[in-house]
N, C-alpha and C positions, 0 to 999 in steps of 0.2 A: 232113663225113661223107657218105659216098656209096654210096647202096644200089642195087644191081642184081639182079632177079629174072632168073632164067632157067627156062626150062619148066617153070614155073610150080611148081618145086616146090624149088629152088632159089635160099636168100638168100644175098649176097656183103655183106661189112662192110669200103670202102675207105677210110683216112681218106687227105683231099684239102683241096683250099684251099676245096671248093665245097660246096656242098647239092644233090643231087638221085638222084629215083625214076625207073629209068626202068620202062616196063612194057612185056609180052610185043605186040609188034602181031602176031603170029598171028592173031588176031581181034578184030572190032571188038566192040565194046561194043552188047551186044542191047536194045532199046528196050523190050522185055519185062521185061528185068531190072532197068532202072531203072523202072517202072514199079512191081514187084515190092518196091521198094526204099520206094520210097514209101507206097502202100497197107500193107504188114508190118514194115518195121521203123523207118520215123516213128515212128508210132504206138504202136507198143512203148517203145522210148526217152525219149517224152516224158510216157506213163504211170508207167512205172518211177522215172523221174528225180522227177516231184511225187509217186506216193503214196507212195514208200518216205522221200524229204524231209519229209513230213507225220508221218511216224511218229516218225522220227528227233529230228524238232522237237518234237511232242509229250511224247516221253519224257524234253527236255531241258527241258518248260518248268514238268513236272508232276512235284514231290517224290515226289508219291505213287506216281507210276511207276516209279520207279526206285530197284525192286527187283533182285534176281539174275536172276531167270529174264528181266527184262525187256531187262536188259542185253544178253543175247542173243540176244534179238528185236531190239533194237538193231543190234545189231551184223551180224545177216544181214541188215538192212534198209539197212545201209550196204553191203553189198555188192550187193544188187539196185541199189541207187541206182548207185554206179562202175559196172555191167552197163549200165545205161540211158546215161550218163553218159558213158562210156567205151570199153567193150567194144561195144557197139551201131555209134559213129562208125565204129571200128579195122575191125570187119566187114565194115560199107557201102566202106570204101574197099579191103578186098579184093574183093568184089565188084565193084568198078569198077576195080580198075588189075590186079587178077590174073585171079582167073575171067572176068569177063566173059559169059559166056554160061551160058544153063540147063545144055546140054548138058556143059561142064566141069565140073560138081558132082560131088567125089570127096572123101574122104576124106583123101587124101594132099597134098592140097593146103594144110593148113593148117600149115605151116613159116614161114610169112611173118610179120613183124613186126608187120602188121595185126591176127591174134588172138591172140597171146601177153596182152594183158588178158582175154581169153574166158576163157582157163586158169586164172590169176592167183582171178580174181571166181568161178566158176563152184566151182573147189574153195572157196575161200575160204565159201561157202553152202554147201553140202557138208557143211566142216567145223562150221562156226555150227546147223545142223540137228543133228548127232550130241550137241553139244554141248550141246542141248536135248533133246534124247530123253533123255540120262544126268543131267541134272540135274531130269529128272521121274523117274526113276526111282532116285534118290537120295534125291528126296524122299520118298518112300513108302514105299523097304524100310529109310531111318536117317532116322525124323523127328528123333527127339531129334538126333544128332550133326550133321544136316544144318543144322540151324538154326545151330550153332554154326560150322561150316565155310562156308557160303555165304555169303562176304561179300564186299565191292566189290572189294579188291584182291585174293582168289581170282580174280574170275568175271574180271578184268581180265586176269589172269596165262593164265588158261585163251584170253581170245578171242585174247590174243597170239602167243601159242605155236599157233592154229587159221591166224590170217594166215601167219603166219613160213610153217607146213610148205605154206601152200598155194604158193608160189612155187617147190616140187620140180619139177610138173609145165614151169614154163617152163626149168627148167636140164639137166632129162634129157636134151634133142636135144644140146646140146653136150657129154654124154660118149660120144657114140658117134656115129660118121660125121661129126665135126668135122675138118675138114683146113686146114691155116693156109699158105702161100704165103710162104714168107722171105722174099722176093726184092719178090712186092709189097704185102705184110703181106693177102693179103684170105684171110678166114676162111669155109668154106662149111657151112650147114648141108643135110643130103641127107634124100633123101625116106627113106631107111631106117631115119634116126633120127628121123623123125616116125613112123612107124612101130611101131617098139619104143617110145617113148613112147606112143601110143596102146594097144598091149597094156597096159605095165605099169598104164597108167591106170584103165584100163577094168578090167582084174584087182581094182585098188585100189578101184573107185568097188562092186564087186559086194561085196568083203570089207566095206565100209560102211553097207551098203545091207542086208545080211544082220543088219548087227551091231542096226542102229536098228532095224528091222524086232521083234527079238527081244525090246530090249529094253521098246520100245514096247508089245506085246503082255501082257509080264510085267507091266509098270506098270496096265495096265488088268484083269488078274487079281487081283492083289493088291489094286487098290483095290476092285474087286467082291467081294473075298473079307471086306475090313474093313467092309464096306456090310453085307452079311450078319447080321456077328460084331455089328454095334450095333443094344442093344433098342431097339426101334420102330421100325426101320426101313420096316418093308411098311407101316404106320399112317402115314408122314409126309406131311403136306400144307405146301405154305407158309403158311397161316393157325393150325395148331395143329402145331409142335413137338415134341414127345417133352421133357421135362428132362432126363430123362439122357442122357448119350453126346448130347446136343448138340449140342457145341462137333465130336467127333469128326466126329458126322454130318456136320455142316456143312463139314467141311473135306472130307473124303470126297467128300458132290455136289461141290465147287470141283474137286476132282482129276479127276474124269469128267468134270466142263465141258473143263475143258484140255484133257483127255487128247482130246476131239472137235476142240477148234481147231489142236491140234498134228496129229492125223490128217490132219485137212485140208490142212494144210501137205504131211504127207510122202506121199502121197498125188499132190500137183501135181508134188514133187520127182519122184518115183517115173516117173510119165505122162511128164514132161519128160524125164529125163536116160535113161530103162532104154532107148526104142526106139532113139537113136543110139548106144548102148553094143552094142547086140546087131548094129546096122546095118556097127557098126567090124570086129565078128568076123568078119560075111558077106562083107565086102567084101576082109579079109584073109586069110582061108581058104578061100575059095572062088572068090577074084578076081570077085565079081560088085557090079557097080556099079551103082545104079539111081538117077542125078541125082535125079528130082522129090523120092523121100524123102528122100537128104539134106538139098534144098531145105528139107523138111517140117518135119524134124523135128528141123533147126539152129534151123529160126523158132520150134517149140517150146520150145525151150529156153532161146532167150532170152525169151517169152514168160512163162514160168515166176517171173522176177522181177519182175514188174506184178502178180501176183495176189494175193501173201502182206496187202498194206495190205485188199483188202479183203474177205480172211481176219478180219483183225484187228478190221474195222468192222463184221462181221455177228455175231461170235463174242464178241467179248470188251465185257464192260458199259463198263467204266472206260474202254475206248477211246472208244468211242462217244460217252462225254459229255465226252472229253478234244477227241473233235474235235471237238463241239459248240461245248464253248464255245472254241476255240480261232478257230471261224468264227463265231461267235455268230449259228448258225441259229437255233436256240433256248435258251431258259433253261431248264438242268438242274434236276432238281426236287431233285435226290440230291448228297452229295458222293463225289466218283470215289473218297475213301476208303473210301466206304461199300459200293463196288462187289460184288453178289454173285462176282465171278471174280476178285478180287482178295485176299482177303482168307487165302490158303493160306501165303503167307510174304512177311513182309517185311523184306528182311537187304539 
């Protein structure tokens, strides 16, 4: 198989007897940029890859973790993991055999086979965050039916179906400005259909982003509103209780805990993915280009998958002593079943 980029915004797919890449020598390779490479996305990559590994392993080694909602903290944490893992490498080496230089930082350049796992991973969390926003917000306007509906092989069927659609975004280029060569079978993809991929994308990522947004909000209403509705509420201390309404209260504060560590998540999402979404529109409807923030605000986004694990270690109890004792800093005094943020469902 034989790949040939051309100005830099152009893949050729040849099959031959050989293997090889060639790349654009227009310019050489800026000493800044691997530099750049080094200091920003080392470092990203080899965070991502251990704390989202730590979470991942965590939730496989502790029953009591694994629950629904965990599942798919799981599951976006295995996609920052393949970001760090995979998507991070593919980058670096567009950077080094395509762009090259600050100054070729554009938008239109990303055709090349080097980030097609950026797409892949980048929705793939996308969809695992939506996923979790509707399954907090399941759990609070149908506790009863949600208890009964949220179970392993649901929340399995849902992250499946969240993978599978994320792989749209890498086949859009090849339904439009795909041209094939009879003669000597090479297939090209053009910068116009990175392009319309990029619209529809970005269109996609705002319709999602709106959705979680909403329903996020709702969930945090609602559970303020059932905080309210139970006697003794304004009275509640952690040393004296209320008896009745309880068990509600209790689940109630666990729903506002969450509802702050899942903020925080979308929140990072938010930070990370909105400025190069809006960067795609400027640059495509207005033709204006400005390298350093693309630089910026790509490294944003993959930054974005390092931070969720210690989301997870600041916010949530039962993590905490899951990594504890998983590193045995120290001896947990509690059992993680016992966990105050754990204890809202366990299916």
């Amino acid at each position: 198989m034989e790949y040939t980029i051309e100005n830099q915004t152009e893949l050729y797919f040849t099959v031959n007897s050989t293997t090889e890449i060639l790349v654009p020598s227009s310019s050489e390779l800026s000493i800044y940029v691997i530099i750049y490479i080094i200091v920003v996305f080392v470092p990203i990559g080899v965070v991502s890859i251990v704390g989202n590994a730590i979470v991942v392993f965590t939730i496989y080694r502790y029953p009591t973790l694994q629950v629904v909602r965990n599942y798919y903290l799981g599951s976006l944490a295995v996609a920052d993991f393949l970001t760090g893992a995979i998507a991070v490498p593919g980058v670096i080496m567009h950077y080094v055999f395509v762009r090259r230089q600050f100054s070729n930082a554009n938008l239109s350049d990303g055709v090349t086979m080097y980030v097609m796992p950026l797409f892949l991973f980048s929705w793939a969390s996308i969809h695992n965050l939506l996923l979790i926003t509707w399954d907090r917000y399941c759990a609070l306007t149908q506790p009863l039916s949600y208890i009964g509906k949220s179970t392993k092989g649901r929340a399995f069927k849902y992250i499946a179906v969240a993978w599978i659609v994320s792989f749209i975004p890498i086949l859009i280029p090849f339904f439009w400005g795909v041209e094939r060569n009879l003669t000597s079978g090479i297939i090209t993809i053009k910068e116009q259909a990175n392009r319309i991929r990029n619209y529809i994308c970005s269109f996609y990522f705002l319709i999602i982003l709106t959705i979680m947004v909403k329903l996020h909000m709702s969930s945090y209403v609602i559970a303020r509103k059932k905080e309210k509705e139970i006697p003794g509420t304004m009275m509640l201390t952690r040393q004296n209780r209320p008896r009745k309404g309880t068990s509600e209260l209790i689940s109630v504060e666990l729903q506002l805990k969450s509802f702050i560590t899942i903020t925080l998540v979308l929140v990072v999402f938010i930070m990370s993915m909105t400025p190069l979404t809006i960067l795609t529109y400027v640059e495509y409807i207005w033709d204006i280009n400005i390298p350093v923030l693309v630089w910026f605000f790509e490294a944003i986004v993959f930054a974005s998958s390092m931070v969720n694990p210690f989301i997870y270690a600041c916010r949530r109890r039962d993590f905490r002593i899951a990594f504890r004792r998983t590193f045995k800093c120290k001896e947990a005094k509690s059992n993680i079943s016992n966990s105050d943020d754990f204890q809202i469902v366990k299916s």
